[in-house]
N, C-alpha and C positions, 0 to 999 in steps of 0.2 A: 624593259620599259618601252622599247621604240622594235621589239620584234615583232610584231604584230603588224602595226604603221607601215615598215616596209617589205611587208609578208616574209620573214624569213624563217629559215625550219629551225636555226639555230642559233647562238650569236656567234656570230664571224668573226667578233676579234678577241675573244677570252685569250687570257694570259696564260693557260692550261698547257704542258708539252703533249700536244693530241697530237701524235702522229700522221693521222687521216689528216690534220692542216697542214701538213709539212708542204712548204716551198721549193723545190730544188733548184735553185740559183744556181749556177755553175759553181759556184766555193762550194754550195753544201752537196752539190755532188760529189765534187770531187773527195770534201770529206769524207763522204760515204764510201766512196769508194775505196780508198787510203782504209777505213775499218776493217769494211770488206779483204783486201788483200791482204793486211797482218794477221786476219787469223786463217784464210783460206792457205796462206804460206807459213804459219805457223812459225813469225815473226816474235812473240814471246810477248816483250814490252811496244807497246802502242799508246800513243800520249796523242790527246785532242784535245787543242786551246783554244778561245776566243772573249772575247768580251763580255761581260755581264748581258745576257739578255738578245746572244746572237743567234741563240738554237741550237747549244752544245746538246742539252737534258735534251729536247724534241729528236733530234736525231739518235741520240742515244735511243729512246725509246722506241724509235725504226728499225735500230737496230736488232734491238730485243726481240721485236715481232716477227723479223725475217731467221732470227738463230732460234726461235722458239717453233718454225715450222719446220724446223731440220730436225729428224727425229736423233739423229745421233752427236745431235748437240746440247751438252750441260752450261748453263749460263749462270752466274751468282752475283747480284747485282745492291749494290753498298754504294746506301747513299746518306750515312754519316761518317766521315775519315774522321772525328774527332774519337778516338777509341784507343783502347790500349794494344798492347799486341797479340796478348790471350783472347782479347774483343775482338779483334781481327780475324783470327783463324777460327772462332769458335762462327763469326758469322759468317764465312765463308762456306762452312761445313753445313751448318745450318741451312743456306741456300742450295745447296745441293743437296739437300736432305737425310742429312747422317745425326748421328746422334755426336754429339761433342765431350763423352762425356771424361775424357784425361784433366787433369789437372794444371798441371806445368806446362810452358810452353815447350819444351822440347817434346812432351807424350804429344802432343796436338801435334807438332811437326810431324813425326812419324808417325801419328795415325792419319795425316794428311798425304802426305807418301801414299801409304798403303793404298788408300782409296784412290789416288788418282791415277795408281800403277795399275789395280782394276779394272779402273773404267778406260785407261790408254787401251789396254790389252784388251776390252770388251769394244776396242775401236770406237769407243767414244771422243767426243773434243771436249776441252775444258776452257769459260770464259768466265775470265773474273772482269765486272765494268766498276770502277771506284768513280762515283761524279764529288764532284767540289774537292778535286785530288789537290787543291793549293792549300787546302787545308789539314795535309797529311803532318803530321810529325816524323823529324830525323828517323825515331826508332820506327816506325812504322816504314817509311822508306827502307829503311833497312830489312824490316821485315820482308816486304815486297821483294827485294834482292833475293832474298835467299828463298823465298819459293818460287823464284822465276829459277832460281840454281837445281831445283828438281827436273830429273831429262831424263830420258833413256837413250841409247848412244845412237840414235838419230832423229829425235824432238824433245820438242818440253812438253813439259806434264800439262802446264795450262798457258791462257794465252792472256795477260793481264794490261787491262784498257783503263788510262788514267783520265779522266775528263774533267776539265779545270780553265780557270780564270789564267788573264795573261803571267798572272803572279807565280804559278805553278813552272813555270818558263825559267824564269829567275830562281827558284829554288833547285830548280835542275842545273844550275850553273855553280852552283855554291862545290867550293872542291870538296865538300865532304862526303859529297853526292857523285863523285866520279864515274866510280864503280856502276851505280845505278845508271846513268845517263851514256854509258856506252852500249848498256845495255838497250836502250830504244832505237831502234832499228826504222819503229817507221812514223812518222811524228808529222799533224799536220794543224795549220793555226788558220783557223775560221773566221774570216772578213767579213764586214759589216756587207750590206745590200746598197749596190748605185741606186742614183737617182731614180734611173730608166726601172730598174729592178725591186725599186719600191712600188711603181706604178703596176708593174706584173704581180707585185706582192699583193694590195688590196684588190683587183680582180681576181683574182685565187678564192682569197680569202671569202668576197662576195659570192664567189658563186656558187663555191662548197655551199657556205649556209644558204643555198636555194636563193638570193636574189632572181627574183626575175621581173620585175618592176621597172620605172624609170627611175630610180635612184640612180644618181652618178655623182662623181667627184672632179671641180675643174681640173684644168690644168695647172691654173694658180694654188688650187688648194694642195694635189698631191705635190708640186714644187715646196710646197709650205712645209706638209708633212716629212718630205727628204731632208730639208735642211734641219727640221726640230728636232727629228730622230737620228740624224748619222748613221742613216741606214740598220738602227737596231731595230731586229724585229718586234720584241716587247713594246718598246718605245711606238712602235707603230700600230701595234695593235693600241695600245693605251692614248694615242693621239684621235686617232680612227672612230673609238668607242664612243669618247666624250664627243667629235667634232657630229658623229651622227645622233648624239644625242640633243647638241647644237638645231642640227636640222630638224630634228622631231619637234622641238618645242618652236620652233616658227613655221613647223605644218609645213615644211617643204619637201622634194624628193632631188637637192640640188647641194652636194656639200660645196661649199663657195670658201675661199678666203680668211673671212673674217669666222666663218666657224672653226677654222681651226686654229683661229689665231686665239680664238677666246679658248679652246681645249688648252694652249699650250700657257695660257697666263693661268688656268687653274692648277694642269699640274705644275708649273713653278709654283704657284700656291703653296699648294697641297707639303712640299718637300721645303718649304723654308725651313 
């Protein structure tokens, strides 16, 4: 509605995981980099937490795009963990392009084997990414266990990235889960964005989508914006959207105060 008003090429604050938006705050570097080293070190299990709406899914998808230009890298990426165990390996397979066609979970295990003893020996890597992994069940964990137990006597077969809500944290604690949770070797938990780093968050974001105008945002208003969101970047985009759309409909190029005061009385709104 208001991309035009402020000539921009796209909108700036979609709730989308675009990559090309990604932020790299020192947390989601160092995230990124924590990804980077478990599989460059072929680290096995790699678990990545954070909050509803921190940029676990955006970074993931950074991920993907930089193992997707490595030609000798296989990546399989599953993003409903509500499944059974036969669901599991058959989409696993599937993402890597094999046919699945055993029946029992044990043919699937060993026809999982075979394929990834293949592609080790064809000097391939293997990445399995699971997002919303707090949503995995016991058996499924368990599952996970034991294709992280495929190796050759000096790596594993694949290198399997859990990304999940704080609650994934907790379930890693449960003793039933031991076995698995010794197994993670490199594990790192993604923190909301400071104040100062929301302010570098909507200049990003501006200027990717081509701002070049006098649009701006006070001082008051991003202070506003840092406290409504606790530094979530969702929450920031979705404060952001409405507070410019605030401005658009009083014809201004000045996000001020009280437009973001009134974004954040809709979305309380909006969520009663």
């Amino acid at each position: 509605m208001y991309l035009e008003y402020f000539g921009f090429k796209e909108m700036p604050f979609h709730v989308t995981p675009n990559p090309r938006f990604l932020f790299l705050s020192p947390t989601h570097e160092e995230a990124l980099q924590h990804l980077r080293y478990g599989i460059e070190e072929k680290k096995g299990f790699i678990v990545l937490t954070g909050e509803v709406g921190c940029g676990k899914t955006t970074l993931c998808r950074k991920l993907l795009e930089e193992l997707e230009n490595r030609e000798e890298v296989d990546t399989a990426l599953l993003l409903n963990p509500r499944v059974s165990e036969t669901q599991l390996l058959r989409g696993i397979m599937k993402e890597l392009g094999e046919e699945a066609k055993a029946r029992s979970k044990n043919d699937l295990l060993d026809k999982m084997n075979d394929v990834l003893l293949e592609r080790i020996h064809a000097e391939r890597e293997i990445v399995v990414i699971i997002d919303e992994a707090q949503n995995l069940s016991f058996e499924i964990m368990e599952m996970l266990r034991m294709l992280s137990n495929l190796e050759t006597y000096d790596q594993k077969l694949l290198q399997i990235i859990l990304i999940g809500q704080p609650e994934l944290n907790d379930k890693l604690k449960e003793d039933r889960l031991r076995q698995l949770r010794q197994r993670v070797l490199v594990h790192y938990d993604l923190k909301p964005l400071t104040p100062n780093e929301v302010h570098l968050y909507i200049l990003h974001r501006l200027s990717l989508a081509g701002c070049k105008g006098p649009l701006h945002f006070t001082s008051r208003a991003i202070k506003k914006i840092a406290a409504g969101s606790l530094g979530i970047p969702r929450m920031i985009n979705n404060i952001c959207d409405k507070s410019l759309l605030s401005t658009f409909i009083r014809n201004d190029n000045e996000v001020n105060y009280w437009d973001v005061r009134k974004a954040l009385k809709d979305i309380k709104r909006l969520h009663r």
